[in-house]
N, C-alpha and C positions, 0 to 999 in steps of 0.2 A: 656710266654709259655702257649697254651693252654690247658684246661683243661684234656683233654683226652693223653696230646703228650707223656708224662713217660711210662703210660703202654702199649701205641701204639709201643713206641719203644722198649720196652720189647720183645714184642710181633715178631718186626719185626727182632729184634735182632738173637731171637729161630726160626723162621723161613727161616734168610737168612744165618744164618752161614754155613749151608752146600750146598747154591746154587749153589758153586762153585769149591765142592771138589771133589779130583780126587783119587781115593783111589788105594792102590796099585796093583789091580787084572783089572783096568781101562788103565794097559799099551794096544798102538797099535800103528803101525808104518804104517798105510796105510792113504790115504788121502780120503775125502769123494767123494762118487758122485756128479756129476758136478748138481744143478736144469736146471730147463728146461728152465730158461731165465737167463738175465746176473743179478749179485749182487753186491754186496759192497765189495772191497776189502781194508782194511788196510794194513796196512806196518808200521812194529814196527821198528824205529833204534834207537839203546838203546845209545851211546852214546853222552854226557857231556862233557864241558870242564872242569868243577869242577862240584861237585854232592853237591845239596841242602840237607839242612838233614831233611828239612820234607818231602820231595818228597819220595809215596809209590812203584812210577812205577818203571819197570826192566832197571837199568841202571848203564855204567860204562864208568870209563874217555877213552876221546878221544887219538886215538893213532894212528895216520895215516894210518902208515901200516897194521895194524889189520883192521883197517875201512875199507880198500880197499878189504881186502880178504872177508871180511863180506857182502858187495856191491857185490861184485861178487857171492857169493852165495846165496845171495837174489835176483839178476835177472834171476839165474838160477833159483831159486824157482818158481818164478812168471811165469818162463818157463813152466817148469812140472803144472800145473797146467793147462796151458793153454792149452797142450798137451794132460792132461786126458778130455780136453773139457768146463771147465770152461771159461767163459766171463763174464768182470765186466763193471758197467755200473757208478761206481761213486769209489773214491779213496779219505783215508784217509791216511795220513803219520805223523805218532808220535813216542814219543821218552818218555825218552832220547832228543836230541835235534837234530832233523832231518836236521838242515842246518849248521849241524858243518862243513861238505863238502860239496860247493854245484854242484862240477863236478859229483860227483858220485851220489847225489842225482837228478840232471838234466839227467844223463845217465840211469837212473833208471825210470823216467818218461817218457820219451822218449821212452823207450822199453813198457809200459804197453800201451801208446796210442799206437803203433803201435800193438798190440797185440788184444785190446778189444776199443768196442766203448765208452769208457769215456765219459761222460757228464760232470761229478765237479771233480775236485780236492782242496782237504785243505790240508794245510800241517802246522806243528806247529813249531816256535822260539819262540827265549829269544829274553828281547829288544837290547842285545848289535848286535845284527845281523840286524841291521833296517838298510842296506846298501841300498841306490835306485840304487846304479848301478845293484847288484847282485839281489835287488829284479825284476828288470826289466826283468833280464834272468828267473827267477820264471814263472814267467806272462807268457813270448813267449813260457814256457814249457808246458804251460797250467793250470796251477794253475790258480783258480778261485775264492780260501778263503785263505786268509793268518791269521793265527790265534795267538797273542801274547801273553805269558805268562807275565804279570803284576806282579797282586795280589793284591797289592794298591800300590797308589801314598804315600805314608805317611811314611817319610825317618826312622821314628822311628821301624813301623814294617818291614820297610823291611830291616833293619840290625839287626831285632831279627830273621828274614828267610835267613839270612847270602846272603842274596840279595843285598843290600846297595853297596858294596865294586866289588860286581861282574859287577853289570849290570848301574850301574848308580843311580842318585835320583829320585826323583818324576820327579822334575822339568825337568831332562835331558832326562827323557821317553818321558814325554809330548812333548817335541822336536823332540823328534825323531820319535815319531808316528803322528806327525801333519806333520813331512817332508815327509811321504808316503801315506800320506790319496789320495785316487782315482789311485793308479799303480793297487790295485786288483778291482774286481766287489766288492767281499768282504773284509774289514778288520774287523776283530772281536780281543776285546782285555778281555781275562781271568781274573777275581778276584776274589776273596774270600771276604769273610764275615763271622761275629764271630770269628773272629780273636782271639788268645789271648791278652788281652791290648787294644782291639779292642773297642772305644768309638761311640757312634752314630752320633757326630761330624768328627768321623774319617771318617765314612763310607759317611755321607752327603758330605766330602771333596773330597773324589773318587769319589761319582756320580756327583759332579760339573764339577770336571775336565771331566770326561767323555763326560758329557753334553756339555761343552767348544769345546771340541775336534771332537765330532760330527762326532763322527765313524759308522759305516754299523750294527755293532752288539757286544752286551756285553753279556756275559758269567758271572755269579756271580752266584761260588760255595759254596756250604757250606765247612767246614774246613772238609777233609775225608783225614786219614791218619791212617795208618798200627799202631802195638801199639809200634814196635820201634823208628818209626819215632817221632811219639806222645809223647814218652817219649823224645826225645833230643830236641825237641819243648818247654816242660815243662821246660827244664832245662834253656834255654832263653826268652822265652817271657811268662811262666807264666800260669798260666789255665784256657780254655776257661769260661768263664762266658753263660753255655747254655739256663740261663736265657733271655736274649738278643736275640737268635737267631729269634725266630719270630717276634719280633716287628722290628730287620734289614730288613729281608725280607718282612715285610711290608710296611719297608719304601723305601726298591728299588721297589715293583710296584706303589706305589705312584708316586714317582718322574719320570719314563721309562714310563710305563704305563700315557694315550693311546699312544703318542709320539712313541713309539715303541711298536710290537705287541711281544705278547709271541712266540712264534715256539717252543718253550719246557719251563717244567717249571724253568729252568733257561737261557735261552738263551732269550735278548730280543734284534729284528733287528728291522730297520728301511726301512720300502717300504717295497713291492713283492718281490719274485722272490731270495729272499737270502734265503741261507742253512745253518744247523748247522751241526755237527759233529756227534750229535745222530742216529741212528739207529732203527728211527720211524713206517718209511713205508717200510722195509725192512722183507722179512722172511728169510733170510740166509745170512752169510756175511761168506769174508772169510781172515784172520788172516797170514802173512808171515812175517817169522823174526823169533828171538827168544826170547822166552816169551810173543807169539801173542797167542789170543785165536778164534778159527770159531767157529759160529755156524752153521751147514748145517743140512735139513731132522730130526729135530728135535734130535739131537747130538750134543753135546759138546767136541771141539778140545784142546789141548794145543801142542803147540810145546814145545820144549826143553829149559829149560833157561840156559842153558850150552853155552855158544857162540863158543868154540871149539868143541861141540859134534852137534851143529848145523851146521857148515862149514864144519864136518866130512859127517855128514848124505846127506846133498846137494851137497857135490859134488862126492858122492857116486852113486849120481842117486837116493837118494829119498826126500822128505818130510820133514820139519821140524818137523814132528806131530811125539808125543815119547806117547802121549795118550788121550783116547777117552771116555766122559761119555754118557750114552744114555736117556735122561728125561723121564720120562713120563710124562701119559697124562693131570695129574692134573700140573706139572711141568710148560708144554708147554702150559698148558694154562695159569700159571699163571705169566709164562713171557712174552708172549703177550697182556696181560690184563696193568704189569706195563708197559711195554716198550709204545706199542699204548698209552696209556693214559698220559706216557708221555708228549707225544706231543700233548694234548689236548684233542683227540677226538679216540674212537675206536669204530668204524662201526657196525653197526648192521648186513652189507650185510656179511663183513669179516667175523666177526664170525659162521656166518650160513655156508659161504662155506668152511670154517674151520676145525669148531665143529658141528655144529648142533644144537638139543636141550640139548644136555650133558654140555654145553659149562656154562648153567645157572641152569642145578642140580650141576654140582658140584662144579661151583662158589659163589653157594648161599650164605653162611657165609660169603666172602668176599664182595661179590656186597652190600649185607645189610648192613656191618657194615658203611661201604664207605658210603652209603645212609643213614644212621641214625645221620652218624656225620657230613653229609653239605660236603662231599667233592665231591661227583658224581651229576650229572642230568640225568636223562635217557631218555631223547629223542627219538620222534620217529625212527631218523635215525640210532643214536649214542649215549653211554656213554657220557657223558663230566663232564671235570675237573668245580669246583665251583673255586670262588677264595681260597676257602679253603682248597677246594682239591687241589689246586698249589702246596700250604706249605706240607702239607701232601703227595703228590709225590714228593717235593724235598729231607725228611724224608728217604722216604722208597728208594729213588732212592743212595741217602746217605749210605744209611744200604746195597744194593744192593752190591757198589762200595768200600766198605768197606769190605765185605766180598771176593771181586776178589782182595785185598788188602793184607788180609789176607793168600791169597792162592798162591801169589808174593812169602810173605816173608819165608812164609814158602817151597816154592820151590828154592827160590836163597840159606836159608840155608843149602839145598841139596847141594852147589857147592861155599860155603864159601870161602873154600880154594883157587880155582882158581879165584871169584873175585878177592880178596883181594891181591893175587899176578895181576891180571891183573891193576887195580886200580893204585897199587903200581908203575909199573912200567911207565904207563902214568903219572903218576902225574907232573904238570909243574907248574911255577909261575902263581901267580895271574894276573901280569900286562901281561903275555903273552895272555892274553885270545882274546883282540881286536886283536891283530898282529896275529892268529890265526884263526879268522873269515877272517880275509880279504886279507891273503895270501891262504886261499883257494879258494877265488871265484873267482882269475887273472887265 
């Protein structure tokens, strides 16, 4: 740990908890103006064939029928939108587990290329869905990153993440990700680090296998989870040791690094021309589903995590958006400051045609502190990350994500009850999970 990382994270703790709150007089049910070139669009589909229990994100069991109606009201969303004028130029689809159907999620893509000029699509699985036939229909749909949720190969933790029994072993992933290597431009596979129980030989054994396998792009998060999730994690696998946490992620750029280049500070790809999932070089994105968040014009969206008040409101003729916060300007710059730097580097031109000179009076306290403790370089051009500043934006990028974590949980227990009955009533065997996947994608 180093020296300065407690009270940094103190620090970032007090200042991210309310980055993401939507407070009650923040209702609004309009959608925003469209900017004046095409953006990012996401696509949240919440449902699971069984639900992880450290998983922070908006999700509930798979139920065919419900899926279907949900499907249908998120292509009419992506309608309305396009109709108030929006056009998107790159497309993310997460979940929940977005290929629990892949008719409807292919009919879903389908409609947005034909809508806006898309450049990438990523979309996110579990390994039990590593089908080549179905992933092939992926690909012809335009999918261009296919992104796996792992976590590690190491059969011990991942039957403490109730993973083990769902998705396969280590060994059986490794199979079935080296039978799809080259169907996408991109395959990127998801893990974590600082696991609980999590040994430095554990994590040397994921990045072998990784290395072994010789994928497009690896993802390696830090452990960020909500504090109920957090606590049903404790009660199996034990508590994090956040001692460890920096000298693992020292020793994943070690081993990736130069081999693979950063593109964010956790995302490391192999070659040019690959993309991640972040939301780098973007000023506006925009969020469809329930429990998606936009940001558009410097405003912050949430739609409704209600999934029936969501297929109410759409196919009503409007918007998933049930509320809207508006940032300021210290806000907006100091979400462009992490997000850009994020991804290595934020521009000196950007910010001038941004902000101006305001942009470094009233970033001052932060740009110094950042520069006093080795994590910035200031460049002629651009900001940029040191390697210290990596760890230090994977920290705050952590706290960031943590606090839209926070604002999850505390909005699905607005609608407790209706999970809980929807959940209930999809619930199915475990061994039905494969026969599942693969009687949807005939």
């Amino acid at each position: 740990m180093l020296w300065f990382e407690r009270p940094f994270l103190q620090v970032l703790r007090r200042e991210y908890a309310g980055a993401m709150r939507f407070d009650e007089d923040d209702a609004a049910e309009v959608m925003p103006a469209p900017p004046a070139k095409p953006c990012q669009l996401y696509v949240h589909v919440p449902f699971c064939e069984v639900l992880c229990p450290f998983c922070s994100f908006h999700r509930v069991r798979y139920n065919e029928q419900k899926t279907a109606r949900y499907f249908d009201a998120l292509r009419k969303e992506i309608r309305l939108y396009h109709e108030a004028g929006f056009r998107f130029s790159d497309v993310y689809v997460g979940g929940g587990t977005p290929t629990v159907n892949p008719e409807e999620l292919i009919a879903t893509l389908a409609l947005i290329r034909e809508l806006s000029p898309v450049h990438t699509i990523s979309i996110e699985t579990n390994p039990n869905h590593l089908e080549p036939d179905v992933l092939h229909r992926y690909r012809d749909a335009g999918v261009t990153r296919f992104s796996v949720g792992v976590q590690s190969f190491d059969d011990g933790l991942l039957a403490g993440m109730d993973r083990l029994e769902k998705y396969g072993s280590g060994a059986q992933i490794r199979e079935r990700l080296a039978a799809v290597r080259g169907i996408f431009p991109t395959l990127n596979v998801d893990m974590i680090f600082n696991l609980p129980g999590q040994t430095m030989a554990m994590l040397d054994a994921d990045i072998d296998a990784l290395l072994e396998l010789d994928v497009d792009q690896v993802s390696f998060y830090p452990l960020m989870t909500a504090p109920t999730a957090r606590h049903k994690m404790q009660k199996t696998m034990g508590q994090v040791d956040e001692s460890l946490r920096h000298a693992m992620y020292e020793r994943i750029l070690d081993r990736l690094l130069p081999a693979h280049r950063a593109s964010s500070a956790w995302c490391f790809t192999r070659g040019e021309g690959k993309f991640d999932e972040y939301i780098i070089d973007e000023d506006d994105y925009v969020g469809v589903g329930s429990g998606a968040f936009s940001y558009v014009g410097g405003q912050m969206y949430s739609t409704t995590f209600s999934l029936n008040h969501y297929c109410r409101r759409v196919e009503g003729g409007q918007s998933g958006i049930t509320q809207k916060r508006t940032l300021g300007l210290k806000e907006r710059m100091r979400y462009d400051y992490l997000v850009r730097l994020f991804g290595g580097a934020l521009k000196r031109e950007y910010i001038a045609g941004r902000y101006g000179a305001a942009f470094w009076l009233r970033m001052a306290p932060e740009l110094l502190a950042m520069r006093m403790v080795g994590a910035t370089r200031h460049d002629g051009d651009a900001l940029r990350l040191t390697r210290r500043g990596m760890y230090c934006w994977v920290l705050m990028m952590a706290e960031f994500f943590n606090s839209v974590n926070d604002v999850r949980e505390q909005m699905r227990e607005h609608i407790r009850a209706e999970l809980d009955a929807w959940n209930e009533e999809a619930k199915v065997p475990l061994s039905s999970i494969t026969g599942l996947s693969r009687s949807a994608g005939k």
